[in-house]
NUMAR-534120 format. One record per residue: residue in three letters; x, y, z of N, C-alpha, C in turn. Coordinates in steps of 0.001 Angstrom, whole numbers, padded with zeros to 6 digits, always signed. Layout:
REM residues N
ALAXYZXYZXYZ ...
END
This chain:
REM residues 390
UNK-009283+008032+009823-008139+007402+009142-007177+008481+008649 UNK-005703+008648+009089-004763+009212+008455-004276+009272+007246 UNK-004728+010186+006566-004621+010657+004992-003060+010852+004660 UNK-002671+010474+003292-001082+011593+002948-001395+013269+003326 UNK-002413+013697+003220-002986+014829+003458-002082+015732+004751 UNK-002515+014402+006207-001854+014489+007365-000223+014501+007246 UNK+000393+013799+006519+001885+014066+006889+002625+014934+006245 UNK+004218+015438+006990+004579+016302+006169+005745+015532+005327 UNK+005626+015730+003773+006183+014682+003207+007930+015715+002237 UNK+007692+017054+002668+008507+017744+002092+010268+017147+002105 UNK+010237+016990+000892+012170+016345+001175+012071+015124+001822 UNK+011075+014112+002146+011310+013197+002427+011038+011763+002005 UNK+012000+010784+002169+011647+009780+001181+010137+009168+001822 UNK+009223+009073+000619+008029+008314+000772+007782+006737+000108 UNK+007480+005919+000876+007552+004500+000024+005864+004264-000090 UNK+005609+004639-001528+004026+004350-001619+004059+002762-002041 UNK+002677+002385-001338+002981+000776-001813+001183+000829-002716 UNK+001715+000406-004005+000359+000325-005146+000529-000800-005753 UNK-000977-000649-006725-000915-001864-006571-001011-001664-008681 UNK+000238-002350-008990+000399-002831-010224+000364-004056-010807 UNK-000369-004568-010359-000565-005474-010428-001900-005771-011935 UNK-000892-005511-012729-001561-005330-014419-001890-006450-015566 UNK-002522-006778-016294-002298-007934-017207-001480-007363-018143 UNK-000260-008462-018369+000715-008046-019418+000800-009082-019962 UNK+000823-009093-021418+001022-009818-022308+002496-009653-023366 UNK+002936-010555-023634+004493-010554-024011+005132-008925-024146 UNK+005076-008701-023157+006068-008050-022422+005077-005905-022696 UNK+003781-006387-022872+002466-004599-023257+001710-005045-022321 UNK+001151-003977-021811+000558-003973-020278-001141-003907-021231 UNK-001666-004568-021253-002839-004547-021570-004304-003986-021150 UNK-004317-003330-019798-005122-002326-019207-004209-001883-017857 UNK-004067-000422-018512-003288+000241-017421-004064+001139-016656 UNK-005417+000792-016167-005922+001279-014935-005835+001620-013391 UNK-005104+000425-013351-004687+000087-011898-003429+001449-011537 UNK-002179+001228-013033-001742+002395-012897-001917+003607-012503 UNK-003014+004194-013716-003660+005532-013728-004215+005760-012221 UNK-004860+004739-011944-005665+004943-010460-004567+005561-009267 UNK-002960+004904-009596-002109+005191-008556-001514+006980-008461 UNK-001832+007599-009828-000922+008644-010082-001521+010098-009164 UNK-002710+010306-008864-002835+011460-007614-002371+010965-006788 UNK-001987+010076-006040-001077+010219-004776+000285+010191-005700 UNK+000520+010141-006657+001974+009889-006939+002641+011297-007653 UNK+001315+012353-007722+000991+013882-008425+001590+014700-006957 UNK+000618+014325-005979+000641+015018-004607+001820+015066-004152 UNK+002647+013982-004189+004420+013654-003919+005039+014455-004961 UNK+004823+014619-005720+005759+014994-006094+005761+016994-006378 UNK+004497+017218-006347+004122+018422-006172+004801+018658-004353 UNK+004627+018069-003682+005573+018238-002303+007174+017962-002078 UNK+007586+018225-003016+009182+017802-003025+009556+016580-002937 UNK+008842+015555-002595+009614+013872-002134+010159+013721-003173 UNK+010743+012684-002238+011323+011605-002644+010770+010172-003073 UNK+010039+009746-004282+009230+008453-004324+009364+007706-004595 UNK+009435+006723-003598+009692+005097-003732+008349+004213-004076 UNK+008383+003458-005307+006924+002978-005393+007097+001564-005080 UNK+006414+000214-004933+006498-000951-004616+005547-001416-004882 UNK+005321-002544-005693+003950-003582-005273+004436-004568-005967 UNK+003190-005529-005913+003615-006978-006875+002963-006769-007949 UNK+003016-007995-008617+002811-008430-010094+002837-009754-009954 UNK+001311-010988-009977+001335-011914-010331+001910-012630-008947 UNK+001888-014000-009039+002753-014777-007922+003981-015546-008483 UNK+004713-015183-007751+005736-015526-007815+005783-017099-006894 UNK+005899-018823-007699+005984-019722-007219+007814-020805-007395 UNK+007943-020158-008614+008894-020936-009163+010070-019705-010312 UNK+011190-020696-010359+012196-019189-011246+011616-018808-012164 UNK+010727-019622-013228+009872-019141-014454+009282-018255-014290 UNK+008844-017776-012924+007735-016487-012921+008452-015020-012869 UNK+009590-014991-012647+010167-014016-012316+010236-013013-013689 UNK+010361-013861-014903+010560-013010-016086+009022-012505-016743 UNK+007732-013421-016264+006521-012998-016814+005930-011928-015793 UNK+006489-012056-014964+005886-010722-013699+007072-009461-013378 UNK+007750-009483-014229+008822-008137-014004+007860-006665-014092 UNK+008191-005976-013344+007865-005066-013291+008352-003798-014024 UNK+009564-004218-014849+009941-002952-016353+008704-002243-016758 UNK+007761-003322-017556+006979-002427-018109+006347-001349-017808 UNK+005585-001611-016556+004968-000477-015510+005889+000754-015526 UNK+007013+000581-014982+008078+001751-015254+008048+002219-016717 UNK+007976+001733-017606+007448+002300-019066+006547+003199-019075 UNK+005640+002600-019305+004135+003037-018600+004284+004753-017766 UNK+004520+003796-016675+004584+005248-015802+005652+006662-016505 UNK+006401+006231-016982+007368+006972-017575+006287+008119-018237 UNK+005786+007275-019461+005126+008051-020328+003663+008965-019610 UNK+002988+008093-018440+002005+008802-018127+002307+010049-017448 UNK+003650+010061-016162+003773+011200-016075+005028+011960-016826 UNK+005018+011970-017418+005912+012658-018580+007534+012915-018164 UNK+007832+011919-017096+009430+012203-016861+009547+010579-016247 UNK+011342+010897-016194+012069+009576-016102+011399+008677-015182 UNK+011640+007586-015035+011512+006634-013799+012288+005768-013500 UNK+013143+006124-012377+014153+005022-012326+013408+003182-011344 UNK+014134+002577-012039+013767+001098-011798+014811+000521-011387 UNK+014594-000226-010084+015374-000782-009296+015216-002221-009818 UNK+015837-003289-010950+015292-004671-010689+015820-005444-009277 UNK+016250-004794-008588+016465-005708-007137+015542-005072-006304 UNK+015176-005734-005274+014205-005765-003878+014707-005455-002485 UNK+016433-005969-002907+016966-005555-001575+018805-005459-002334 UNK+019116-004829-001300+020944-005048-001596+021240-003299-001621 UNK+022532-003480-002049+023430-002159-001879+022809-001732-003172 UNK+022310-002292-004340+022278-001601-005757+020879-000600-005502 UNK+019775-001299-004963+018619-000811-004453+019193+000872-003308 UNK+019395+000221-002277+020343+001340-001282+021347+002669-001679 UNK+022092+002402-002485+022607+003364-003525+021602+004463-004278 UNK+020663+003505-005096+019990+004680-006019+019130+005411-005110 UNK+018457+005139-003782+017512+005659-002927+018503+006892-002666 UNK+019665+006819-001878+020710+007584-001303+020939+008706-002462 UNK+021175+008483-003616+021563+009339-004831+020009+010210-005088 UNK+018179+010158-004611+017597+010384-005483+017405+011870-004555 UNK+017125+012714-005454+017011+014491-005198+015335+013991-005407 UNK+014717+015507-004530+013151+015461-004636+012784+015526-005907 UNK+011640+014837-006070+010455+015077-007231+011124+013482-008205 UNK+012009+013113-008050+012294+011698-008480+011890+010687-008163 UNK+011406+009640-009033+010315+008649-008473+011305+007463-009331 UNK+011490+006512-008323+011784+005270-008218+010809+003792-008050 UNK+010820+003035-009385+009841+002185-008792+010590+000454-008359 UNK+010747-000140-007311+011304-001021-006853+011004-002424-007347 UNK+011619-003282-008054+011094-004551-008329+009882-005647-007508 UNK+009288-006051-008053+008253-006826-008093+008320-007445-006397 UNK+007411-007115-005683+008130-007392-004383+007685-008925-003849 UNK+006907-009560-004886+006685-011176-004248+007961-011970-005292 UNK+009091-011358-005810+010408-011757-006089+011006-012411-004511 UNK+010340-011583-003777+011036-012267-002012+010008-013641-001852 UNK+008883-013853-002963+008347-015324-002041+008669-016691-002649 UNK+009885-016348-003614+010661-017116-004287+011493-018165-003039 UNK+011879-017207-002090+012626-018341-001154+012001-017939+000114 UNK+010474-018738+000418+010260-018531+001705+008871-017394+001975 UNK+008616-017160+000468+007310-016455+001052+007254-015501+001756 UNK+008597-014783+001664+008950-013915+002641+008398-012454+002934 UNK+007199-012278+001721+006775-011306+000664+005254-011265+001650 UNK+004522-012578+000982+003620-012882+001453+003034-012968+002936 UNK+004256-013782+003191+003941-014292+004881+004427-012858+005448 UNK+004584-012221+005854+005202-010755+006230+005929-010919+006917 UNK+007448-011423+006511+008294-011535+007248+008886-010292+007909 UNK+009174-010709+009041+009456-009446+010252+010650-008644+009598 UNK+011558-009739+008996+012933-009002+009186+013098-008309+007524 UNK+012807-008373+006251+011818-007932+005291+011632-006531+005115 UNK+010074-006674+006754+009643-005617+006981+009980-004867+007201 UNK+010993-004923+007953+011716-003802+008596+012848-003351+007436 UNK+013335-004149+006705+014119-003606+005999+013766-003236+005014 UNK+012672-002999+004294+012006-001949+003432+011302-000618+004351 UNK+011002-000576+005296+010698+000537+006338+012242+001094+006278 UNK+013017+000863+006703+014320+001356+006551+014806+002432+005580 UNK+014003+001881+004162+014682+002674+003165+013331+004003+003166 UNK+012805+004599+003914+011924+005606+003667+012230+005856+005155 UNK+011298+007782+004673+010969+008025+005898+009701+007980+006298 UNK+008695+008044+005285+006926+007414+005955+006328+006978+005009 UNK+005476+006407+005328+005155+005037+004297+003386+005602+003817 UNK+003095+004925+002239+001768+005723+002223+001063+004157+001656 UNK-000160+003444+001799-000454+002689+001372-001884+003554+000732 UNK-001449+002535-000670-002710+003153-001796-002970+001985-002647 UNK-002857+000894-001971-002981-000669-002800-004294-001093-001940 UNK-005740-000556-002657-006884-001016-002107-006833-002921-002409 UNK-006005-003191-003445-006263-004290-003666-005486-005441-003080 UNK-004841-005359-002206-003922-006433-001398-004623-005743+000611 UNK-005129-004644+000914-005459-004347+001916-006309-005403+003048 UNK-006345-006386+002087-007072-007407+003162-006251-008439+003583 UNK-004780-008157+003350-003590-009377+003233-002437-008852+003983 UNK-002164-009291+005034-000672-009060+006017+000941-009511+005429 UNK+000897-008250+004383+002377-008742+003541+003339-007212+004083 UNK+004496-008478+003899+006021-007227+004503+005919-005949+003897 UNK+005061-005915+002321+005391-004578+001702+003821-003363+002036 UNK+002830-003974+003377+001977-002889+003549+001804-003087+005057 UNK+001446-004071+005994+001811-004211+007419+003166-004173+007963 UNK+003467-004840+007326+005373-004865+007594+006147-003594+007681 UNK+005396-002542+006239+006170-001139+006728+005357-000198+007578 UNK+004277-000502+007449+003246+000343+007943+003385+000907+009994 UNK+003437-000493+010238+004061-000700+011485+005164-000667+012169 UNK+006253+000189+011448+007507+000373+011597+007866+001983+011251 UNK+007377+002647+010689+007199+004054+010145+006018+004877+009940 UNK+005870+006177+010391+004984+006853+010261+004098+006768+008864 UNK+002617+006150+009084+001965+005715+007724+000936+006587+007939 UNK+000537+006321+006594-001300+006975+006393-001482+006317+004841 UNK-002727+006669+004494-003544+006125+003097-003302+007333+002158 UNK-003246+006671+000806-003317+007532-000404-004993+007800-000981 UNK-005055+008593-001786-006319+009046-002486-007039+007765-002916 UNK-006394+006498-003529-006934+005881-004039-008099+005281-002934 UNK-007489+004845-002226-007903+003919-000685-008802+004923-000031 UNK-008182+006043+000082-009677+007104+000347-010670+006907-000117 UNK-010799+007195-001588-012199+007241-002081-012679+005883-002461 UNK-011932+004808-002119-012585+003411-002464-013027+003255-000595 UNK-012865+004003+000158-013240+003553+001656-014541+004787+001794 UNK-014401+006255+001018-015805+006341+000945-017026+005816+000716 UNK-016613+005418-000926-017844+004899-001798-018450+003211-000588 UNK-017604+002792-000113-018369+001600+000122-018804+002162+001594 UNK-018219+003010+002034-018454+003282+003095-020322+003938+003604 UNK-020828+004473+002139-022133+004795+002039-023075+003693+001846 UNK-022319+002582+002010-023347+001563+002058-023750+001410+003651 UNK-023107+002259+004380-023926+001793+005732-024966+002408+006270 UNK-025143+002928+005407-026244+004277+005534-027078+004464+004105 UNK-027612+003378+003028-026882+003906+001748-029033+004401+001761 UNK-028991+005068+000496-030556+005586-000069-031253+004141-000661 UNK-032337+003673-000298-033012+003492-000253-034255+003589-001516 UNK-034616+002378-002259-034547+000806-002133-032646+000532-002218 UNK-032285-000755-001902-030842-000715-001651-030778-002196-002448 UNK-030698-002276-003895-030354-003784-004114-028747-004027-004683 UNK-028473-005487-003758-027295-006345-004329-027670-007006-005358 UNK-026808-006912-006036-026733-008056-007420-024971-009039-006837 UNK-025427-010328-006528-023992-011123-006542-023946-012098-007669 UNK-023133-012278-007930-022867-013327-009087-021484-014251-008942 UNK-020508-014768-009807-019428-015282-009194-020158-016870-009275 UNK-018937-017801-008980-018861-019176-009327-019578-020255-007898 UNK-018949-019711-007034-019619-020471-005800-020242-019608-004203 UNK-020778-020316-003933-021860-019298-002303-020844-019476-001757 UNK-019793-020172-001501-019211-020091-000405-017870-019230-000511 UNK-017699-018303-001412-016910-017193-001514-017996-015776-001083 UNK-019090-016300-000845-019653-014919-000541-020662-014896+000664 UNK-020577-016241+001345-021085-016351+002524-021021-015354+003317 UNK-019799-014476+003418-020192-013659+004478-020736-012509+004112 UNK-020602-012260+002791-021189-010567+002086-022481-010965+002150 UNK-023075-012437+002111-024609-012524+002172-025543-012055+003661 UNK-024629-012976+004949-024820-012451+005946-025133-011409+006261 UNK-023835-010489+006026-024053-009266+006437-024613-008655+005710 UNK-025119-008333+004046-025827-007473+003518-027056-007703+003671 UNK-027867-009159+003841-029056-009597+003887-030174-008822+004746 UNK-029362-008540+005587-030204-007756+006604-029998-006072+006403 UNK-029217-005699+005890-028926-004481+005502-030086-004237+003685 UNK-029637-004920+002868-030305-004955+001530-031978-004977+001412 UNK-032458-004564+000723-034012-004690+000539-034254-005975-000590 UNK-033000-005697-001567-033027-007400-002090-031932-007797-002787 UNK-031393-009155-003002-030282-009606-003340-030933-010280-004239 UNK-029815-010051-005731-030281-010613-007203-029180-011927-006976 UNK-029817-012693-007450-027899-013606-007503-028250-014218-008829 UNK-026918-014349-009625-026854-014727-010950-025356-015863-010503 UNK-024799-015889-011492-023731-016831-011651-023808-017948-011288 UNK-022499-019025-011545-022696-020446-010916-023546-020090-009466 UNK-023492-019181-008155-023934-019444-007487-025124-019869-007141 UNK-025868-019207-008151-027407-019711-008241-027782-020557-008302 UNK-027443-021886-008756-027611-023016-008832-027813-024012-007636 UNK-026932-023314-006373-026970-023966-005596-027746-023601-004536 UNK-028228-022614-004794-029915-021969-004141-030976-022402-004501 UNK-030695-022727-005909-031735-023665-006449-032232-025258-006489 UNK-030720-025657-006301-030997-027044-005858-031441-027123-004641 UNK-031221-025803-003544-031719-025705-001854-033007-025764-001930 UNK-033610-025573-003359-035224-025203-003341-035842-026642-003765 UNK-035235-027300-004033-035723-028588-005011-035679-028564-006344 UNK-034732-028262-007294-035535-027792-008572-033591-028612-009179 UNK-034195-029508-010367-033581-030103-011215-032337-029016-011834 UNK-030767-029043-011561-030203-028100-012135-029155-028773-012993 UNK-029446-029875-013304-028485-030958-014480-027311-030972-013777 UNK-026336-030782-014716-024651-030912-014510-023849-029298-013819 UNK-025218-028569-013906-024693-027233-013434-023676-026927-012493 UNK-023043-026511-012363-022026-025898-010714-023004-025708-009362 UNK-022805-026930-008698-023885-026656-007221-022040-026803-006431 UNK-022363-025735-005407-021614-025496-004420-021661-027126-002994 UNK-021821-028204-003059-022452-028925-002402-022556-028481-000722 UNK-021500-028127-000617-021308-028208+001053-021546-026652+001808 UNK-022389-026082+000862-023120-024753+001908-024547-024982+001312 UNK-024881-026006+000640-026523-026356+000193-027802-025863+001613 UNK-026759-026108+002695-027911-025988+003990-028203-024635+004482 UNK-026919-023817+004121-026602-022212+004165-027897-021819+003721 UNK-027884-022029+002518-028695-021170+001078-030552-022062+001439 UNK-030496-023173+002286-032056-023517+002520-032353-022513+003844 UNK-031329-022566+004810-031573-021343+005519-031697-020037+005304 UNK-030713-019077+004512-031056-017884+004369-032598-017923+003741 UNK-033145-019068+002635-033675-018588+001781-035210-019164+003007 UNK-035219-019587+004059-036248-019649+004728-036411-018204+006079 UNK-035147-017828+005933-035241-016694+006854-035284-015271+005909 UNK-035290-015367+004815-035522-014233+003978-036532-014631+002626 UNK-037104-014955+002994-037886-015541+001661-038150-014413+000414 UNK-038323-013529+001152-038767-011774+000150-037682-011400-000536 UNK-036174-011712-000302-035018-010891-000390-034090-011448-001159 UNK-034476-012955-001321-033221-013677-002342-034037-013636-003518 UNK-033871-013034-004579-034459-013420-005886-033558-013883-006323 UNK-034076-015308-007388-032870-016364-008128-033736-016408-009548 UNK-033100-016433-010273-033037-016526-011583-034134-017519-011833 UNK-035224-017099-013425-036198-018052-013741-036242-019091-014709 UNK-034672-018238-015358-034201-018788-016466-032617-018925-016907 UNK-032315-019741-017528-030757-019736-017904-030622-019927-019511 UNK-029367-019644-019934-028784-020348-021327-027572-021306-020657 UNK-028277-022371-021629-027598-023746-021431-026909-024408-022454 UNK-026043-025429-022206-025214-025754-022870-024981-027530-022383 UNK-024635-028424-023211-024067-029445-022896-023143-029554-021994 UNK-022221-028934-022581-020479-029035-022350-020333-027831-022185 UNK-019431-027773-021502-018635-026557-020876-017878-025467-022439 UNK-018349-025220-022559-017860-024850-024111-018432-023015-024715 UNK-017971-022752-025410-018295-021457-026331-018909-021587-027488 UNK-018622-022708-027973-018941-023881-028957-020618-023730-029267 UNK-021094-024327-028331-022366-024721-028949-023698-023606-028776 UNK-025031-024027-029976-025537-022953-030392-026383-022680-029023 UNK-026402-021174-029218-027050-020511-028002-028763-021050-027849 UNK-028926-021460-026828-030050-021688-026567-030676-021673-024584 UNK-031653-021242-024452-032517-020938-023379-033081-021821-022818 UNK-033448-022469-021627-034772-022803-020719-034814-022602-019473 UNK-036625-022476-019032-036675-022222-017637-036119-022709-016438 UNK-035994-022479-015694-035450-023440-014720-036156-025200-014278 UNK-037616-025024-014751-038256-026130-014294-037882-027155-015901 UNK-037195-026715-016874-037226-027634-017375-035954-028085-018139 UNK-034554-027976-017039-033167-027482-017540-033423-029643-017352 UNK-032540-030533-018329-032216-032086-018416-030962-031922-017835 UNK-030955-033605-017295-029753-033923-016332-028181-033861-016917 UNK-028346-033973-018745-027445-033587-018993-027232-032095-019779 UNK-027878-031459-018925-027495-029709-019161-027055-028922-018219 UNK-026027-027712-018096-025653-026937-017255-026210-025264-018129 UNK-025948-024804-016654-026610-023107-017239-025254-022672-017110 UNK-024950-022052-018049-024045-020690-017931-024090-019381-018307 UNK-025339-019050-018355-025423-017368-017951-027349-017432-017326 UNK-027651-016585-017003-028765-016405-016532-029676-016038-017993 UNK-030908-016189-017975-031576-015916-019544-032216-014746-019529 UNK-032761-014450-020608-033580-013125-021008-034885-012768-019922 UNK-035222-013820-019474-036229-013486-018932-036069-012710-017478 UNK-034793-013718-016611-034114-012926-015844-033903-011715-015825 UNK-032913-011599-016767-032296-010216-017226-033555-009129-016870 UNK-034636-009643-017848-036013-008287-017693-036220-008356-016244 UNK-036556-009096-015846-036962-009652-014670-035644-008665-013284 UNK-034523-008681-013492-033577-007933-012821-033784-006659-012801 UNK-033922-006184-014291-034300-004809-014773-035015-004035-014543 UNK-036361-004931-014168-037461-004190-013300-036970-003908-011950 UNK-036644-004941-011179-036361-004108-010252-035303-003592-009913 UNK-034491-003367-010308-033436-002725-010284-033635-000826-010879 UNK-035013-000735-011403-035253+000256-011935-035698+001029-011004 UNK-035803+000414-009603-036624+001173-008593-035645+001654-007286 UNK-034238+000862-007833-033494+000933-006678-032794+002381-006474 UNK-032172+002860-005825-031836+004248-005383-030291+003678-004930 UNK-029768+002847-004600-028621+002363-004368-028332+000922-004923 UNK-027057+000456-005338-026682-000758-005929-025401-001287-005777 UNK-025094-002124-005032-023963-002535-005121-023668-004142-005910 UNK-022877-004146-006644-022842-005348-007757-021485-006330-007632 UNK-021606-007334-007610-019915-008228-007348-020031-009993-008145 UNK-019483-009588-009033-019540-010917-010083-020755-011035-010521 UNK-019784-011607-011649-020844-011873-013443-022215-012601-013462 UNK-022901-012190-014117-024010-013053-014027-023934-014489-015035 UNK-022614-014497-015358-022673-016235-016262-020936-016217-016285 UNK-021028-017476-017285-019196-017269-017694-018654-016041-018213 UNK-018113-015414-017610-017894-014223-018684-016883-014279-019670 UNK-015794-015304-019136-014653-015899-019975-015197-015631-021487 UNK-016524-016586-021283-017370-017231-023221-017815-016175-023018 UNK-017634-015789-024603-018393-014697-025261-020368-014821-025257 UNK-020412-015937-025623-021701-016041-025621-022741-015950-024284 UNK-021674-016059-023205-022637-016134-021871-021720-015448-020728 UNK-021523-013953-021583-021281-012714-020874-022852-011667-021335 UNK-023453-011724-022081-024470-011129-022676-025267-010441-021820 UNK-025743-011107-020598-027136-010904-019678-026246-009979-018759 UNK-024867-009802-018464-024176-009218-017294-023742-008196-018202 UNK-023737-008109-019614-023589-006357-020452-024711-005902-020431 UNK-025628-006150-020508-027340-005964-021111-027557-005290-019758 UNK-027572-005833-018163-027988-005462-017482-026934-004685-016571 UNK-025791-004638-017028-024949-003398-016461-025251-002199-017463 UNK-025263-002449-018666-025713-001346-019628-026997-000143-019394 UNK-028124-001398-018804-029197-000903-018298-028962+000193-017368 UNK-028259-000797-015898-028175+000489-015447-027353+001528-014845 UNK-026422+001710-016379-025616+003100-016446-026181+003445-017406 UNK-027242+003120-018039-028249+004143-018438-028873+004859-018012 UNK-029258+004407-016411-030557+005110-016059-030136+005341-014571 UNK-028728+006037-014763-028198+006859-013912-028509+006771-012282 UNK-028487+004912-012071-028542+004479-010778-027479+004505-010119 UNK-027224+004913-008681-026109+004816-007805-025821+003621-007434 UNK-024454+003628-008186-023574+001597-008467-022314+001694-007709 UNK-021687+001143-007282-020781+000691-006964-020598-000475-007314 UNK-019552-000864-008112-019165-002045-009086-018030-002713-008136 UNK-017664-003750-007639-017839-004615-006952-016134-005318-007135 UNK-015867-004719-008283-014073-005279-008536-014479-006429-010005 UNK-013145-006805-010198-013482-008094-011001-014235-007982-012080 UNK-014479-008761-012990-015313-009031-014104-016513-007847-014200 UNK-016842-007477-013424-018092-006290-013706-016975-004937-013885 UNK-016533-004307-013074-015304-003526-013785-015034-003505-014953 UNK-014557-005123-015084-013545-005201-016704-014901-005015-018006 UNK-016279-005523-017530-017289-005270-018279-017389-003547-018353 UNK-017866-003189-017518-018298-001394-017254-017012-000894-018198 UNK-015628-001048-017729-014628-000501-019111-014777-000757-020119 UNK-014803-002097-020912-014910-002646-021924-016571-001692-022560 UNK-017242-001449-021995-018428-001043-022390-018422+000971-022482 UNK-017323+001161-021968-017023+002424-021737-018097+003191-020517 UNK-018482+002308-019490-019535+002721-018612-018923+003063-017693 UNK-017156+002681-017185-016879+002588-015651-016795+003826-015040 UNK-016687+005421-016396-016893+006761-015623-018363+007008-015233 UNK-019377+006142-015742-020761+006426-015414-021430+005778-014002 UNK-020619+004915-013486-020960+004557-012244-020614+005030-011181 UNK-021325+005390-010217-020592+006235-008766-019154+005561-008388 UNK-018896+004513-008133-017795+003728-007720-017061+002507-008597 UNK-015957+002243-009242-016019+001184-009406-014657+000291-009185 UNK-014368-000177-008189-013755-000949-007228-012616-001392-007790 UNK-011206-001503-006928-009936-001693-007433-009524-002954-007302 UNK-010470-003358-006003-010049-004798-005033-011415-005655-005651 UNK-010859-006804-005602-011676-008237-005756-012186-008539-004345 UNK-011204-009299-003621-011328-009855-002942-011339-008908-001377 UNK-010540-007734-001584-010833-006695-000514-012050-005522-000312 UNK-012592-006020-001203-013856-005399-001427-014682-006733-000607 UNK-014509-007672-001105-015813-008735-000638-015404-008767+000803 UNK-014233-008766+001194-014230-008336+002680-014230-007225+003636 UNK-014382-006644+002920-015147-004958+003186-016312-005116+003251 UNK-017445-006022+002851-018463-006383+002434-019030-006692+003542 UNK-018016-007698+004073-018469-009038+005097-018326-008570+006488 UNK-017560-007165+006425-017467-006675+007890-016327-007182+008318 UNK-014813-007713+007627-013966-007914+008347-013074-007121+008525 UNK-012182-007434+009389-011092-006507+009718-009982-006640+008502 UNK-009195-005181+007795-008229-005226+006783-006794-005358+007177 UNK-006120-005707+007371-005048-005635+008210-004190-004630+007508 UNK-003909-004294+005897-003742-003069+005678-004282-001830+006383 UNK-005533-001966+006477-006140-000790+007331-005415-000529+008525 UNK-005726-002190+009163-005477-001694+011154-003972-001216+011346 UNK-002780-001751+010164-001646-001259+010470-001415+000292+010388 UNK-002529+000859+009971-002130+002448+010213-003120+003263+011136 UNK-004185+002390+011623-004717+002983+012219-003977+003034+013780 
END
C-alpha cells in the first residue's frame, strides 16, 4: 500500500481527507481524539513545504437544520490551538470563495474545507460519490492523502472520488490502524474475541470469518440473547435478533467449544437506569424481565479466560453502556485486561470511549478509529477507500 511516505509532496497542494467527525456540544468539541489522531500526517505536510487542504464530514447532513449543528468552525479552533498556528476555514465546499483562498495559500498553510456532507443536502452528492463532485475536489490539489480510517469502508466523492482522479496514497493514521488489525492474521496464540453490541446480525460476518481463525469468542451484549434463545433457554423481554436465530443454532452446533455465552445477566423490568440493580442466572431470568449487561459471574467467568489469551480483539459493550448502571461488567473487564498487559486491539465504538474514559486507551496495543470499518475489516471485505488507491 502507498504511504504519504511514497510521494513527493514538496510545494504541492495536498488534500488530506480525515476524519472529524467529533461530538460537539453547543458549539465545544467534547473529545478531540479523532483530531489529535489526524495531526502526524498533518506534522509530515507541513514539515515538507505543502500546501494543506483538509476535508471530512461531521454528522449527516439530512435537512437545513443540520447544517448549523455539524459546522465544522470548531475543529478549525481546535486545530488552531493544537498546532500552534493559524487555520484558515473555508465555510463553502465549492465556488470561487473556496478556489481563491487555495490559489492565495504559500507552503506550510493549512486550510480546512467545510463539512463535506453540506453537498448531501441536495442529492447526496457527498455520499453517493458523485462523479462530477469528485472530480471537482481532485481539481483543487495536486495528490490526495486519505487518513479517514473511519469512512474507508464507504464510496464517497471526498475519498474514492478524489482518490481515483489524482495521485493518492494513505496517511499514518490508516497505516497503523491497517497494521494492528493486520496481525490478526497471523496473531499469537490463545487468540480470543470478545463481541458485544445490540444485534448478531451486525456481526454475522466478523463471526464467520473469525470463528475459524479464534480459539474462542466471548459474546456479551443484546447479542447474546439471541444465542441463547438458539439454545432453548427462557430470555423474557430481552433483545432477541429474531431472523438470524438459525445462524447462531448453526454456528453454535458447528463450534460448540468456541462460542462462550454468558451465565448470567443484570436485569431490569423496563428499559430504564431507574431501577435497583439486581442479578440472575440465565435459567431463571421471568417473561417479564430483560438483561442489560452481562453479570458478575460472567465477568469472572470472561476473566479467566481471557487471562490465558496472548492476543484479543474486542468490538462492543458487554450491556447498555448508554445506563450507567449496566456499563459496569464492560469497565471491570476491560480494566482487567489493561491490567495484565494483554495484546488488545479495541474494536472502535463504546470500548474505545470506555478504555479513554478509564484512561486505559494508551495501555492497549491498538485502539481503533473506525466502528463500522473495522467490523468490515473483520469480515474480510473489500474497503473501497482502500481499493481506490491501490
Amino acid at each position: 500500500m502507498k504511504t504519504i511516505r511514497d510521494l513527493d509532496i514538496e510545494n504541492k497542494k495536498v488534500i488530506i481527507r480525515c476524519d472529524f467527525n467529533v461530538p460537539i456540544e453547543n458549539g465545544i468539541i467534547v473529545d478531540d481524539t479523532r483530531i489529535k489522531g489526524a495531526l502526524e500526517t498533518i506534522k509530515y505536510c507541513i514539515k515538507n513545504n505543502a500546501k494543506i487542504i483538509l476535508m471530512s464530514h461531521l454528522g449527516r447532513i439530512k435537512e437545513e437544520k443540520d447544517l448549523k449543528k455539524n459546522n465544522l468552525a470548531p475543529v478549525a479552533k481546535r486545530l488552531s490551538e493544537l498546532l500552534e498556528q493559524d487555520i484558515l476555514f473555508c465555510d463553502k465546499t465549492r465556488g470561487e470563495e473556496l478556489e481563491e483562498t487555495i490559489k492565495s495559500m504559500e507552503p506550510r498553510d493549512i486550510l480546512l474545507i467545510q463539512n463535506t456532507r453540506y453537498e448531501d443536502l441536495d442529492g447526496k452528492k457527498e455520499s453517493g460519490n458523485d462523479p462530477e463532485l469528485g472530480k471537482y475536489w481532485a481539481s483543487l490539489g495536486d495528490v490526495f492523502i486519505n487518513d479517514a480510517f473511519g469512512t474507508i469502508h464507504r464510496a464517497h466523492a471526498s475519498n474514492v472520488g478524489i482518490a481515483s482522479r489524482i495521485e493518492s496514497a494513505i496517511g499514518f493514521l490508516i497505516e497503523k490502524e491497517l497494521k494492528a488489525l493486520n496481525t490478526l492474521n497471523s496473531p499469537e496464540r490463545p487468540f480470543i474475541v470478545i463481541l458485544g453490541g445490540a444485534k448478531v446480525a451486525d456481526k454475522i460476518g466478523v463471526i464467520k470469518n473469525l470463528v475459524t481463525k479464534a480459539d474462542q469468542i466471548l459474546i456479551g451484549g443484546g447479542m447474546a440473547f439471541t444465542f441463547l434463545k438458539a439454545k432453548g433457554y427462557n430470555v423474557g423481554k430481552s433483545l432477541v435478533d429474531n431472523d438470524n436465530i438459525d445462524f447462531c443454532k448453526e454456528i453454535l452446533q458447528k463450534y460448540p467449544d468456541k462460542i462462550i455465552l454468558p451465565v448470567d445477566f443484570a436485569v431490569t423490568n423496563e428499559f430504564t437506569n431507574d431501577e435497583e440493580y439486581r442479578e440472575k442466572t440465565i435459567d431463571n431470568i421471568s417473561d417479564d424481565e430483560m438483561g442489560l449487561d452481562i453479570g458478575s459471574q460472567t465477568t469472572a467467568m470472561y476473566k479467566s479466560i481471557v487471562l490465558k489469551a496472548a492476543t484479543i480483539i474486542w468490538n462492543g459493550p458487554m450491556g447498555v453502556y448508554e445506563f450507567e448502571k449496566y456499563k459496569k461488567n464492560t469497565d471491570e473487564l476491560l480494566e482487567f485486561i489493561c491490567n495484565h498487559n494483554i495484546k488488545t486491539i479495541l474494536g472502535g465504538g463504546d470500548t474505545v470511549a470506555s478504555a479513554t474514559k478509564l484512561g486505559y486507551k494508551d495501555k492497549v496495543y491498538h485502539a481503533s478509529t473506525g466502528g463500522g470499518a473495522t467490523l468490515e475489516y473483520l469480515e474480510g471485505k473489500e474497503l473501497p477507500g482502500l481499493s481506490a488507491i491501490k
